[in-house]
C-alpha positions in Angstrom: 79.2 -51.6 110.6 78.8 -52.2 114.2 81.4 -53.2 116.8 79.2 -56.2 117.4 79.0 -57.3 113.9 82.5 -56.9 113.5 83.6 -59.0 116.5 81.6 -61.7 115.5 83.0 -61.4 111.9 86.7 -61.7 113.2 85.2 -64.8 115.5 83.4 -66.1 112.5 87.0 -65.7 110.5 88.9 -67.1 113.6 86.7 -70.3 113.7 86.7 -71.1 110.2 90.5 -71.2 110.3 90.7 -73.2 113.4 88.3 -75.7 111.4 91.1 -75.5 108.4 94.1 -76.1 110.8 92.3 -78.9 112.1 92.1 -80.3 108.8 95.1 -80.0 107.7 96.7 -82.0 111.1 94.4 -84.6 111.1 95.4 -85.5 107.1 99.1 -84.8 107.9 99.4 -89.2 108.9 102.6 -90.3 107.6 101.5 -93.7 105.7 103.4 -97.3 104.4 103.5 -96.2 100.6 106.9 -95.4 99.4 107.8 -92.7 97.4 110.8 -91.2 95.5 111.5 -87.2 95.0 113.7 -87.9 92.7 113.6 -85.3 89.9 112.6 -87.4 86.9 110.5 -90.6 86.9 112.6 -93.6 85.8 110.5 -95.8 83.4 109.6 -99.0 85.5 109.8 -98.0 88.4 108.5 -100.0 90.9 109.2 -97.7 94.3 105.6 -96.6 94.5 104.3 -92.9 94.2 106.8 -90.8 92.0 106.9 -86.8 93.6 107.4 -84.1 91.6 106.9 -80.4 91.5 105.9 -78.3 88.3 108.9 -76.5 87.0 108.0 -72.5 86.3 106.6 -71.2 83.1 107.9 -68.0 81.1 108.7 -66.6 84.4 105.4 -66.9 86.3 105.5 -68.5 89.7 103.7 -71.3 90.3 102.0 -70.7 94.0 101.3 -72.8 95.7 103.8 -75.6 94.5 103.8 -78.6 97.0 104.6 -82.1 95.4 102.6 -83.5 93.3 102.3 -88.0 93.1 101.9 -89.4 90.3 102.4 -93.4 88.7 102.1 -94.9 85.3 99.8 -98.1 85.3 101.7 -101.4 83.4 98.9 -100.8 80.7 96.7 -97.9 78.8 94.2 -97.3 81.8 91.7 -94.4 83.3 93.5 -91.5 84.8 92.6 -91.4 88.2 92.9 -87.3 89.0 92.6 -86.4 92.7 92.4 -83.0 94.2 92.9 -82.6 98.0 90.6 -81.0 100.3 90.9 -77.4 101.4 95.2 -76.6 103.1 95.6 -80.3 102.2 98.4 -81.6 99.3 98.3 -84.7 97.4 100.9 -86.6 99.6 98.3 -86.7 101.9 96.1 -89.6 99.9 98.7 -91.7 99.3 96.7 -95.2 100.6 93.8 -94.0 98.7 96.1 -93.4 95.3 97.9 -96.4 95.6 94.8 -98.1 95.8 93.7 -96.6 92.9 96.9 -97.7 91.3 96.2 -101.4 92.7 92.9 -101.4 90.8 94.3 -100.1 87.2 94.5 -97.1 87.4 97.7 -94.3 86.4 97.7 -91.6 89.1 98.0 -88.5 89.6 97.4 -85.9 92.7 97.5 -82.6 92.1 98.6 -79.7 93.8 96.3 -76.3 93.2 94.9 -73.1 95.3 92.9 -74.2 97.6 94.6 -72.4 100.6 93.0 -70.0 102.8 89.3 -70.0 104.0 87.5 -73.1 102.5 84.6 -73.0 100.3 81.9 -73.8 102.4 82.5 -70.8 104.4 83.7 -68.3 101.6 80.1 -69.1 100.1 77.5 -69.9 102.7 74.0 -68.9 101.5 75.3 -67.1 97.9 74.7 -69.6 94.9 76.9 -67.3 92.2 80.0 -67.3 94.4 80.6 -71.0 94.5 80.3 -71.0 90.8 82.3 -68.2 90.3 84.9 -69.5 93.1 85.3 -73.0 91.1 85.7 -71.6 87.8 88.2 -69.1 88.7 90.3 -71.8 90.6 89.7 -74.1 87.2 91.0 -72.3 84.5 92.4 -68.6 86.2 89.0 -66.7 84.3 86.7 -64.1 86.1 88.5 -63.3 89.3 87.0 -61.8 92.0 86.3 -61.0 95.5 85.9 -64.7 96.1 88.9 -66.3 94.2 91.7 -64.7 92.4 93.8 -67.2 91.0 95.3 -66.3 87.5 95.7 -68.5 84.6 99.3 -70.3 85.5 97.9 -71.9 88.4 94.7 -72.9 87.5 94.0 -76.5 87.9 93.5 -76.6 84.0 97.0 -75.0 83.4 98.9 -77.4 86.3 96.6 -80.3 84.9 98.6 -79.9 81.2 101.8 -79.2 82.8 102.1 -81.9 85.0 101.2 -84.6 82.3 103.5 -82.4 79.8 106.2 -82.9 82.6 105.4 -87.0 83.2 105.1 -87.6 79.4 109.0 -85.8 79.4 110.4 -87.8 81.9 108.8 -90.9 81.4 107.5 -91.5 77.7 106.5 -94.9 78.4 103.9 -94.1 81.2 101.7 -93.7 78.3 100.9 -89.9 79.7 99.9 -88.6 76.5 97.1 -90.6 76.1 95.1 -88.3 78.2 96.0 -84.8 75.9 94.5 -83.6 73.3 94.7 -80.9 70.9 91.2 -79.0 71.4 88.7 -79.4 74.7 91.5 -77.6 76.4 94.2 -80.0 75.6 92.9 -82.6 78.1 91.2 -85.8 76.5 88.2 -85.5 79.6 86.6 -89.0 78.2 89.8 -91.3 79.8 89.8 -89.3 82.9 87.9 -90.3 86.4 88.0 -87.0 88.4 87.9 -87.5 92.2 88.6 -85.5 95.7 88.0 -84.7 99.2 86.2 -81.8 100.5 87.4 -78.9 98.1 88.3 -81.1 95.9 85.4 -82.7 95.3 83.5 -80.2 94.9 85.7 -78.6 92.2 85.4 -82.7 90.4 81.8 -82.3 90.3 81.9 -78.7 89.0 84.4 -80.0 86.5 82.6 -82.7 85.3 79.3 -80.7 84.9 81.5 -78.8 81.8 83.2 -82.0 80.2 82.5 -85.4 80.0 84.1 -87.3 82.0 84.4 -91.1 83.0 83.6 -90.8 86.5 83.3 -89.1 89.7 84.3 -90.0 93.3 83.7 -87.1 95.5 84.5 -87.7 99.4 82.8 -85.7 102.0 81.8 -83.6 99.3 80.2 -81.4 97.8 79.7 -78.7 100.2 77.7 -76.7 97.7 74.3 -76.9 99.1 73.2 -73.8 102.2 69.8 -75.4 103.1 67.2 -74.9 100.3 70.6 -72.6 98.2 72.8 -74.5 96.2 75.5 -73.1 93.9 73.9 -71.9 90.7 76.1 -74.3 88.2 74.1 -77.0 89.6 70.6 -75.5 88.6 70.9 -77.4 85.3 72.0 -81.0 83.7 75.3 -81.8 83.0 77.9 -82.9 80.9 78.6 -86.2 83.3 75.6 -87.8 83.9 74.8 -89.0 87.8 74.7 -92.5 86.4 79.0 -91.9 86.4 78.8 -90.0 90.2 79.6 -91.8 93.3 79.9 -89.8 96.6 81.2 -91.3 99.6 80.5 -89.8 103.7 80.1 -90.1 106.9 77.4 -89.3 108.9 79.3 -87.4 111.8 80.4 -85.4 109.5 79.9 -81.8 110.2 78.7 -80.8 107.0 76.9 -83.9 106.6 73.3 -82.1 105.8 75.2 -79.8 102.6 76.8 -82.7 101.5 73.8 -84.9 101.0 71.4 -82.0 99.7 74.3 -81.8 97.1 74.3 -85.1 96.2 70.3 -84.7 95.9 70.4 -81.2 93.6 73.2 -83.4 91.4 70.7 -86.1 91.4 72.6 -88.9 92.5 70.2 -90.0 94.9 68.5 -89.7 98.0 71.0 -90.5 100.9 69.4 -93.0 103.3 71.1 -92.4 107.2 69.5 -95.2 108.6 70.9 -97.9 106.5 74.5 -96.1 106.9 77.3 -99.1 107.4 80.3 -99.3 108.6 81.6 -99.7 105.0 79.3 -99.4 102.5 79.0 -100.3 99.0 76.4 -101.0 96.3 75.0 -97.3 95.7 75.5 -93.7 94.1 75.6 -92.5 97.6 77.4 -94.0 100.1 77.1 -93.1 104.0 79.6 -94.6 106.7 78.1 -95.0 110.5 81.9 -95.8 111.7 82.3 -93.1 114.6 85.9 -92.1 113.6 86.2 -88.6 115.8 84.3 -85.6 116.0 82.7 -83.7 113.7 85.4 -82.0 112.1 86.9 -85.4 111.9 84.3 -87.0 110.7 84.7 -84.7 108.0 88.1 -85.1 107.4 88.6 -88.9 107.5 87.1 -90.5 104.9 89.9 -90.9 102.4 92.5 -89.0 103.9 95.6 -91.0 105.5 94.6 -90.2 108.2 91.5 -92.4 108.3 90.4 -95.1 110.7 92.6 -98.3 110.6 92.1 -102.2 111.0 94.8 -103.7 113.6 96.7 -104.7 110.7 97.1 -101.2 109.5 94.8 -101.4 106.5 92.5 -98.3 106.1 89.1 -99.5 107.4 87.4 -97.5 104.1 89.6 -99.5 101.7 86.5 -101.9 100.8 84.3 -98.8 99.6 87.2 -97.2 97.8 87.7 -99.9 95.5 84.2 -100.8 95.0 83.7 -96.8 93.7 86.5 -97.1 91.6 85.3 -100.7 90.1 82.3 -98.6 89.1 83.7 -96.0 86.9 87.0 -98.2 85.8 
């Protein structure tokens, strides 16, 4: 390898974790909902988000292990799942899960790998590896160069735990409507699956394997390279696009790999000239709000870090609850 190939490697390296960093600060926004890190969940409680971590199993460390937020809707409901984008944790959706909650929903953001170099750029132009990267950071099978997470802190092993843990400390949040004993011990069919970034694209490749009631994927997927797009996708799945919603905006830097995404899931065809400021009213939504640069852009669609009325109410709110009136 050349000097000049690898300088530009470490510059390519160095960029990509600048673009992470940046991510992480802009969804860092302390926000109005309350919260209690109290280690059990009292039954009725009424305080807001409940934090928790996952307790360790047979002596294998859970890592990484930020909080996870959860709450139990008055009655049996969806679970609305959310997974954060890329160096992001759960406490930093609180506004969007709380609205969730609003709209009848239980809750629950989870914590999982998704530290380090994101996706997008661990992939680029090579179809297998995105496949191979999600299902690794799933369920802890077929490690390799691109993702090495084992099985204790999959998203499917943290998934079970964490409602094993809610159903234990609080029996009437109805938490155990959502196992099962086979399909991996996680009843799919009462589940709506949603993230940012990362996230979403791990909820999409998720639902292509089970059936699930919905999808809200937020600045997401990043799984299509120009005419490349991770190989999972090159077939039907188990969640049909009539269940998919996908929210952007379109200063978003990865605006073009998001949208071909959307296409290859077929979802739709993303229209950027009749973007609003808040839209509604289709599979795939596009937001013309300028809220920052690119990399903001990016960042700020669902974050709590996103744009803000002068009353303090997340500008986005409107399109948040329409997408999750559509898979309730």
């Amino acid at each position: 390898m050349s000097q000049v190939t690898r300088r530009r490697g470490r510059r390519a390296a160095v960029v990509a974790l600048a673009l992470t960093a940046m991510l992480v600060a802009m969804l860092a926004v302390p926000t109005s909902a309350t919260a209690s890190d109290s280690p059990g969940l009292p039954d009725g409680s009424t305080t807001g988000l409940v934090r928790f971590r996952l307790p360790s199993l047979n002596r294998l460390r859970l890592d990484p292990n930020a909080l996870n937020v959860a709450r139990a809707a008055a009655k049996p409901s969806p679970l609305l799942l959310f997974l954060p984008a890329t160096g992001a944790v759960p406490e930093n959706y609180q506004d969007f899960l709380m609205t969730a909650y609003s709209s009848g929903y239980s809750v629950l953001g989870l914590d999982y790998w998704n530290r380090g170099k994101s996706v997008a750029s661990t992939c680029g132009a090579n179809a297998e590896c995105y496949t191979r990267l999600q299902q690794n950071r799933f369920n802890g099978s077929d490690p390799s160069r691109f993702s090495r997470v084992d099985e204790a802190n999959s998203i499917l092993h943290r998934l079970r735990a964490a409602l094993d843990y809610l159903n234990h400390n609080n029996p009437h949040g109805g938490w155990n409507r959502y196992l099962a004993k086979g399909s991996q011990g996680i009843r799919w069919s009462r589940i709506v699956l949603a993230g940012h970034s990362q996230g979403g694209g791990e909820s999409a490749f998720i639902s292509h394997f089970h059936s699930v009631k919905g999808v809200l994927m937020f600045s997401s997927p990043v799984e299509t390279y120009k005419d490349i797009s991770a190989s999972w996708m090159e077939k039907p799945g188990q969640t049909p696009p009539s269940r998919m919603y996908g929210f952007d905006n379109t200063g978003d830097m990865y605006y073009a790999r998001i949208v071909g995404s959307w296409a290859k899931l077929g979802m739709g065809t993303a229209n950027e000239a009749g973007a609003t400021k808040a839209p509604t009213g289709s599979h795939v939504l596009l937001s013309s709000l300028y809220v920052g640069n690119s990399g903001e852009a990016h960042g700020r669609t669902v974050s709590d870090g996103t744009a803000r009325n002068p009353d303090g109410a997340p500008v986005y709110e409107p399109v948040w609850k329409w997408m999750l009136a559509q898979v309730r």
